[in-house]
PyMOL commands that place a pseudoatom at each C-alpha (Angstrom):
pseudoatom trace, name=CA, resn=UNK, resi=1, chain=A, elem=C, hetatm=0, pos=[-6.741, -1.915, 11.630]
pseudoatom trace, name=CA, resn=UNK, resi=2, chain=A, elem=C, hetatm=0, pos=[-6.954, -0.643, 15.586]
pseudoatom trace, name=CA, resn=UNK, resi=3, chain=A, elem=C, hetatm=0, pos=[-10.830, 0.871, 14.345]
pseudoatom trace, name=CA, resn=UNK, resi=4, chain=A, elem=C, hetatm=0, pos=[-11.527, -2.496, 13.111]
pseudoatom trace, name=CA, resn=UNK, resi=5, chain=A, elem=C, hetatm=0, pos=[-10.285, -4.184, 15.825]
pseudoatom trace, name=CA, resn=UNK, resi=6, chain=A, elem=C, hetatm=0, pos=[-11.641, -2.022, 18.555]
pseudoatom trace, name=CA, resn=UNK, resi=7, chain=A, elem=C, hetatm=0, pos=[-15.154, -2.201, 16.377]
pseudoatom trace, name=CA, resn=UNK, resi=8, chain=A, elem=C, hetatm=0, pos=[-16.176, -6.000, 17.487]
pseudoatom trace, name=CA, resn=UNK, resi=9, chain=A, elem=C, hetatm=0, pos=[-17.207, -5.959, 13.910]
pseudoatom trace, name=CA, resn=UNK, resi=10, chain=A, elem=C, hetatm=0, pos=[-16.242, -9.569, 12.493]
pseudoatom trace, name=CA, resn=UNK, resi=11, chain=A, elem=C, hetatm=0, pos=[-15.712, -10.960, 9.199]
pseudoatom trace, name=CA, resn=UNK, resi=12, chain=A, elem=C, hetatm=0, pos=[-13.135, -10.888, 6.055]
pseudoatom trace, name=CA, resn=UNK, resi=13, chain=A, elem=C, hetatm=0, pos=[-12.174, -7.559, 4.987]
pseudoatom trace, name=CA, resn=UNK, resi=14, chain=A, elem=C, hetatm=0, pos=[-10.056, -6.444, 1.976]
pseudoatom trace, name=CA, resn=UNK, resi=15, chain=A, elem=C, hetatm=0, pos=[-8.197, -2.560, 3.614]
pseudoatom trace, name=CA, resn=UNK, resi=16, chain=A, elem=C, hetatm=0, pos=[-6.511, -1.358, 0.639]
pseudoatom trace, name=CA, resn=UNK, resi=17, chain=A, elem=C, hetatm=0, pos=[-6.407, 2.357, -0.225]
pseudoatom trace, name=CA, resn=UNK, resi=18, chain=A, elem=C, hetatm=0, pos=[-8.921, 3.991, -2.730]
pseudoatom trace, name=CA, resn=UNK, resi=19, chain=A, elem=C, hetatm=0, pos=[-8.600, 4.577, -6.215]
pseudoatom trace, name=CA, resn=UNK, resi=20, chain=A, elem=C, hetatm=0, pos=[-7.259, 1.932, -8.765]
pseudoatom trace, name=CA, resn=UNK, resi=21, chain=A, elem=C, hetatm=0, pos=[-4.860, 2.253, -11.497]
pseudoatom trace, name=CA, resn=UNK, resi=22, chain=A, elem=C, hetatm=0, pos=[-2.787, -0.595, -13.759]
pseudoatom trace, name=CA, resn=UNK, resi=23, chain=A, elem=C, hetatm=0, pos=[0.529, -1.674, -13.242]
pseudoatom trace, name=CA, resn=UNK, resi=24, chain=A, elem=C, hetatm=0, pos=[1.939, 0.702, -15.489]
pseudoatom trace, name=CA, resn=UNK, resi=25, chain=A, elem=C, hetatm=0, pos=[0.400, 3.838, -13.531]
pseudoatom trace, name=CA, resn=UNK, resi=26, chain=A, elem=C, hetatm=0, pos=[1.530, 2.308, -10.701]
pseudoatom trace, name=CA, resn=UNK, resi=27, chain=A, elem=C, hetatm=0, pos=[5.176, 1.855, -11.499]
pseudoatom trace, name=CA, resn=UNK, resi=28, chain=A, elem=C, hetatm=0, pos=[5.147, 5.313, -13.674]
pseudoatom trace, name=CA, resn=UNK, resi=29, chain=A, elem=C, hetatm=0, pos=[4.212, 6.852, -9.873]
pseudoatom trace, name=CA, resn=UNK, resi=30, chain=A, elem=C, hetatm=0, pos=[6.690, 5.399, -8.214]
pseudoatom trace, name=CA, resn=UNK, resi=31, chain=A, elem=C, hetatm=0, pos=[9.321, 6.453, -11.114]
pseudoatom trace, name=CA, resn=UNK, resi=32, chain=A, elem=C, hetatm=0, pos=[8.357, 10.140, -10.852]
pseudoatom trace, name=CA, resn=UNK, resi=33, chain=A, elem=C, hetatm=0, pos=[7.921, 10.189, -6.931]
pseudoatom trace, name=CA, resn=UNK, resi=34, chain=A, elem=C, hetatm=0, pos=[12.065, 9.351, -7.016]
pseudoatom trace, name=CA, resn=UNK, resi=35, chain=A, elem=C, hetatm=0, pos=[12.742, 11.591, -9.539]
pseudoatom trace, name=CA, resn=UNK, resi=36, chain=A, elem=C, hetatm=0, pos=[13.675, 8.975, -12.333]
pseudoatom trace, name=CA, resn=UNK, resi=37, chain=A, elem=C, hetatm=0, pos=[14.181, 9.697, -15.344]
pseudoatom trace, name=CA, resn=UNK, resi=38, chain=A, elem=C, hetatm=0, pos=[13.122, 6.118, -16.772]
pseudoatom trace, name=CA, resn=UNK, resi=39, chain=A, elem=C, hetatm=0, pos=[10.931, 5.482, -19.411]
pseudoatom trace, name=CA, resn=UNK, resi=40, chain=A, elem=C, hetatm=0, pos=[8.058, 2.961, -18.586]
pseudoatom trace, name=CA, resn=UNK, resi=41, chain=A, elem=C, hetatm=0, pos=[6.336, 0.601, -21.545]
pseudoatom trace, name=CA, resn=UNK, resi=42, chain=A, elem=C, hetatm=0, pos=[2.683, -0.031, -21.321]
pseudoatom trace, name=CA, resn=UNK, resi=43, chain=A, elem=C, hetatm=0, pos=[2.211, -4.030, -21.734]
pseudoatom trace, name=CA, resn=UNK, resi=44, chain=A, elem=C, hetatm=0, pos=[-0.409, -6.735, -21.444]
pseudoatom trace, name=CA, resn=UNK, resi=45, chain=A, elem=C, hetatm=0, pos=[-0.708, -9.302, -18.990]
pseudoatom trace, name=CA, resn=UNK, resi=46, chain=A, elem=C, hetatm=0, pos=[0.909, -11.814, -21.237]
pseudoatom trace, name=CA, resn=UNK, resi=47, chain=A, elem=C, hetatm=0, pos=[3.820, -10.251, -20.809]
pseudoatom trace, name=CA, resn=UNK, resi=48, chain=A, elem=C, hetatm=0, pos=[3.815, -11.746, -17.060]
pseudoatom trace, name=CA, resn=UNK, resi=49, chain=A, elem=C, hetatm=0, pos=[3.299, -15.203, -17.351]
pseudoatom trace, name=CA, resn=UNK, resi=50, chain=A, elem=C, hetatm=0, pos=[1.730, -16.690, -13.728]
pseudoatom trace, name=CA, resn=UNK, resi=51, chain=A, elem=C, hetatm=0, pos=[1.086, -20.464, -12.785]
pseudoatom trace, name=CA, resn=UNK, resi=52, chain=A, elem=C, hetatm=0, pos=[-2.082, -19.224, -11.228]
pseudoatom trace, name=CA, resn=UNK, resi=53, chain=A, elem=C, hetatm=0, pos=[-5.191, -17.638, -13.079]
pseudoatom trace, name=CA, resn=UNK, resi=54, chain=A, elem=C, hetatm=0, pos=[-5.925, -14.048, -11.928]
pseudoatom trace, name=CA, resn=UNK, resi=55, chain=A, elem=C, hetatm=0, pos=[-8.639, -11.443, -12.861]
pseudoatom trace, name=CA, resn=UNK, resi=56, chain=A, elem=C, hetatm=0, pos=[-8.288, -8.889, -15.601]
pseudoatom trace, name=CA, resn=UNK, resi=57, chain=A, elem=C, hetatm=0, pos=[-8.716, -6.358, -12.812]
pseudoatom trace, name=CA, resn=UNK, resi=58, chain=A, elem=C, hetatm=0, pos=[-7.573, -6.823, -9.381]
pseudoatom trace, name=CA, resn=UNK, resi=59, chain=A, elem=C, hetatm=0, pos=[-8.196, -3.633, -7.941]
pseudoatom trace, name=CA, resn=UNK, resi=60, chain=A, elem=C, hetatm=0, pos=[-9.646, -4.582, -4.033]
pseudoatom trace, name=CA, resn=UNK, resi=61, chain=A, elem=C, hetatm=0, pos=[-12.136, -2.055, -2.652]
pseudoatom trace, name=CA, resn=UNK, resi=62, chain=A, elem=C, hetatm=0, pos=[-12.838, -1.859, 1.346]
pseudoatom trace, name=CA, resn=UNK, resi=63, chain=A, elem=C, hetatm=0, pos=[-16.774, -2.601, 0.495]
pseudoatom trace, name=CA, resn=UNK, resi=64, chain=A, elem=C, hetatm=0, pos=[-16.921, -4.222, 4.415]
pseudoatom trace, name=CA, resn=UNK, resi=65, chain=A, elem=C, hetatm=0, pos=[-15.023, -1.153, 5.981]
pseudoatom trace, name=CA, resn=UNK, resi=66, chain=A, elem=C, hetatm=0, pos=[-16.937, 1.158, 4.491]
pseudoatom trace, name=CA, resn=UNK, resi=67, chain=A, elem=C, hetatm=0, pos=[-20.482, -0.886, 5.493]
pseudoatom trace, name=CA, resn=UNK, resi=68, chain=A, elem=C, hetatm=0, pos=[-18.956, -1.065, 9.091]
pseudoatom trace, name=CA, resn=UNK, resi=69, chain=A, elem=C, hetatm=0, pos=[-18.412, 2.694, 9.584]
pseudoatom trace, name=CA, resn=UNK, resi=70, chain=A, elem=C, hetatm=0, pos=[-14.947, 2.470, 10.071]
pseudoatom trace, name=CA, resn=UNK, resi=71, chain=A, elem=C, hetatm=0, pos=[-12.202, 5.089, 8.345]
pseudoatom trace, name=CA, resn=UNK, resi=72, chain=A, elem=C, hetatm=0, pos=[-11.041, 3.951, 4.663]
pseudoatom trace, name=CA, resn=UNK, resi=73, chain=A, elem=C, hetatm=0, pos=[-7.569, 4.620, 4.579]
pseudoatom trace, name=CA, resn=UNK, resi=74, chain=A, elem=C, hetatm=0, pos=[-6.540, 7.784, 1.877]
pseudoatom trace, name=CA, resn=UNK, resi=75, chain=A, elem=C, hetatm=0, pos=[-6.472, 7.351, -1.640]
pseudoatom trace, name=CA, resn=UNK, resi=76, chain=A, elem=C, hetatm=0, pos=[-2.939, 5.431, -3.090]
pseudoatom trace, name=CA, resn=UNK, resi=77, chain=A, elem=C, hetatm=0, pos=[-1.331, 7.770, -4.710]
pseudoatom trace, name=CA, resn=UNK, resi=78, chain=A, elem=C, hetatm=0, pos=[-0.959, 9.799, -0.903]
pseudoatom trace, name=CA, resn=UNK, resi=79, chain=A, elem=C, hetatm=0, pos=[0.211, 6.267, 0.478]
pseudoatom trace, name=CA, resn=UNK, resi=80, chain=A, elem=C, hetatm=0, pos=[2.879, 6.213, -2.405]
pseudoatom trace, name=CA, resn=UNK, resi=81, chain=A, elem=C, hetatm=0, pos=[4.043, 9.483, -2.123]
pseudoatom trace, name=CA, resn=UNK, resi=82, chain=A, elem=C, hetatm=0, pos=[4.163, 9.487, 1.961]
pseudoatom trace, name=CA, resn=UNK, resi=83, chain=A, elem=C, hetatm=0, pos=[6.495, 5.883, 1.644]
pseudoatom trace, name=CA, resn=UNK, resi=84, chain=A, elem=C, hetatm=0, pos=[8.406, 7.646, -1.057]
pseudoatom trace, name=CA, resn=UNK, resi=85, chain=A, elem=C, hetatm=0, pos=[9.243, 10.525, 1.086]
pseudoatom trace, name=CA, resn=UNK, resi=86, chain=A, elem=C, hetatm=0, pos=[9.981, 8.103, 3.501]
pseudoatom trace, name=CA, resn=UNK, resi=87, chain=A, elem=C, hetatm=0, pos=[12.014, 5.585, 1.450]
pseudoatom trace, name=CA, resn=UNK, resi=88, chain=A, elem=C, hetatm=0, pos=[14.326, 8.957, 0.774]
pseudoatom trace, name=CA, resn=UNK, resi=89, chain=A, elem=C, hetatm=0, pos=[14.609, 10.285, 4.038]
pseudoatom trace, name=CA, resn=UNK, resi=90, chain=A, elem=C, hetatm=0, pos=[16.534, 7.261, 5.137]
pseudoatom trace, name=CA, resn=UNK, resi=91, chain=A, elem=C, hetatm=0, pos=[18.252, 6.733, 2.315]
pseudoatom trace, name=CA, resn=UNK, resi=92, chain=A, elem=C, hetatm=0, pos=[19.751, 10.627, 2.287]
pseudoatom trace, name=CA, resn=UNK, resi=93, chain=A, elem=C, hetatm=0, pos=[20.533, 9.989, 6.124]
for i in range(1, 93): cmd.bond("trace and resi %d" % i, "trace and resi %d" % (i + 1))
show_as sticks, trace
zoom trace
């Protein structure tokens, strides 16, 4: 966010970290980055019932970042495992 700001490059920009992966990747990462020993079910959208219509896929990409020059932050699962780490360190004290 400092690059973008420092850039004078204006306009809307989705930053989220490469790569894309469902729901259930997402929460199966999470469950092996603590160690968990919990079984995750793959399920459809239906299964989450929103007031509001959303895409089938809702994976953002950092088109305008990348256009501007400006760093792309690291792929998700590195951002994951770095919070996890994190997350654990304070919890352990």
């Amino acid at each position: 966010i400092d690059s973008l700001l420092d850039s004078a490059k204006y306009g809307t920009y989705h930053i989220a970290n490469q790569g894309g992966c469902t729901r259930a990747e997402y929460v199966q990462a999470i469950v092996q980055g603590f160690g968990l020993d919990t079984a995750i079910k793959k399920v459809d959208s239906s299964h989450f019932p929103r007031k509001a219509p959303v895409p089938n896929c809702e994976i953002l990409t950092s088109l305008n970042l990348e256009h501007a020059g400006l760093p792309l932050l690291p792929p998700w699962q590195e951002s994951l495992s770095l919070y996890i780490r994190t997350v654990a360190s304070l919890v352990q004290g």
